[in-house]
Phi, psi and omega in degrees: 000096131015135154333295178302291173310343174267336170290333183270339177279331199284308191300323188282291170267020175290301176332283218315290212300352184265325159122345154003300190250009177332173198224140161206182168305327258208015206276014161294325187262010192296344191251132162345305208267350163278357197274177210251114160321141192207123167269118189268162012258159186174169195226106218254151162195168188051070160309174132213156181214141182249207190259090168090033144285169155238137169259154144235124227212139174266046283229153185236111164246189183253111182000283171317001169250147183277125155255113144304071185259126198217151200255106154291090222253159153215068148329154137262219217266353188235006177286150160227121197262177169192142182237161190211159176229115169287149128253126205252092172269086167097220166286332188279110199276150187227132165271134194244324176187158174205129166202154221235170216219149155224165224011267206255006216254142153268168195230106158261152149232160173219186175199155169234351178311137187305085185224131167276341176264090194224126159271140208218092182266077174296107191242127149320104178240018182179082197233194174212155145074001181047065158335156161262152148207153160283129168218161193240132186246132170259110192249162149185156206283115153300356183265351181305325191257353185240302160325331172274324178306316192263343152352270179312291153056225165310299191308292212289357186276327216270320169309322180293320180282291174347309197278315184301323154346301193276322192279324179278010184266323160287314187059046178241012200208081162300303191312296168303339181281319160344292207258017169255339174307292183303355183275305153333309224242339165265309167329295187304346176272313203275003173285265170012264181326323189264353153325306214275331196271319153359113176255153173260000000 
């Protein structure tokens, strides 16, 4: 056996041992660049993963959205998994959150970053029997709770210029009109902020 040929069998199995060639159902996504495209919100199942494999999934969200991803392993009581969330810049993935889970138990993460693009990285790090697991993406509108907020608001504003209406109209009560003005006039800032707060 040739020089080359023993550096090149030496390399083939260092990967391996690194989980690198791991053999899973799945073997198009084992790499970043490779991960199986996923539009949320939706739901993939009876996965399987082995021991220092990795899955990878590109998941498409809406800028605006809060992501939820969450992994159903079906381990035994002593495999451990780990789901992890990319920012994919360019070539280089930046970990955004991770956590790791064992035998049977699910593993949620979320993100709320303005991202239209979140990479989803499932790994084996200690499994046995190439185990399944399901997993599920979840979106909900971050702007929803900042939209509920100036609601409410909005309601207590519209209520203050009502009582105030009527009082500049007599001009017998400054002191109260003062301060309703001035009560008026804090809303209307903080309706503002939250304006402000709003993703486009």
């Amino acid at each position: 056996m040739n020089r080359f040929l023993i550096g090149f069998v030496v390399l083939l199995s260092t990967i391996s041992s690194h989980g690198l060639l791991a053999e899973d159902k799945e073997d198009d996504n084992d790499t970043l660049f490779g991960g199986e495209g996923i539009l949320a919100p939706a739901t993939v199942t009876n996965y399987t993963i082995t021991a220092g494999d990795a899955d990878w999934f590109l998941v498409k969200k809406g800028r605006c959205n809060l992501l939820t991803v969450t992994m159903t392993p079906a381990g035994g009581n002593n495999d451990i998994f780990s789901l992890e969330l990319y920012d994919v810049q360019e070539t280089s993935p930046v970990l955004i959150t991770a956590k790791s889970g064992m035998g049977n138990s699910p593993i949620e993460l979320s993100t709320s970053l303005r991202l239209e693009n979140i990479d989803v990285r499932v790994y084996g790090e200690d499994v046995t029997n190439s185990p399944s697991y399901d997993l599920s993406f979840g979106v909900a509108n971050l702007n929803t709770p900042i939209e509920n907020e100036i609601d409410k608001l909005k309601k207590r504003l519209v209520k203050m210029l009502r009582r105030l209406q009527p009082l500049e109209k007599r001009d017998t009560k400054p002191r109260q009109i003062r301060e309703l003005k001035r009560k008026t006039n804090n809303l209307e800032v903080e309706i503002k902020k939250l304006d402000a707060k709003l993703c486009a």
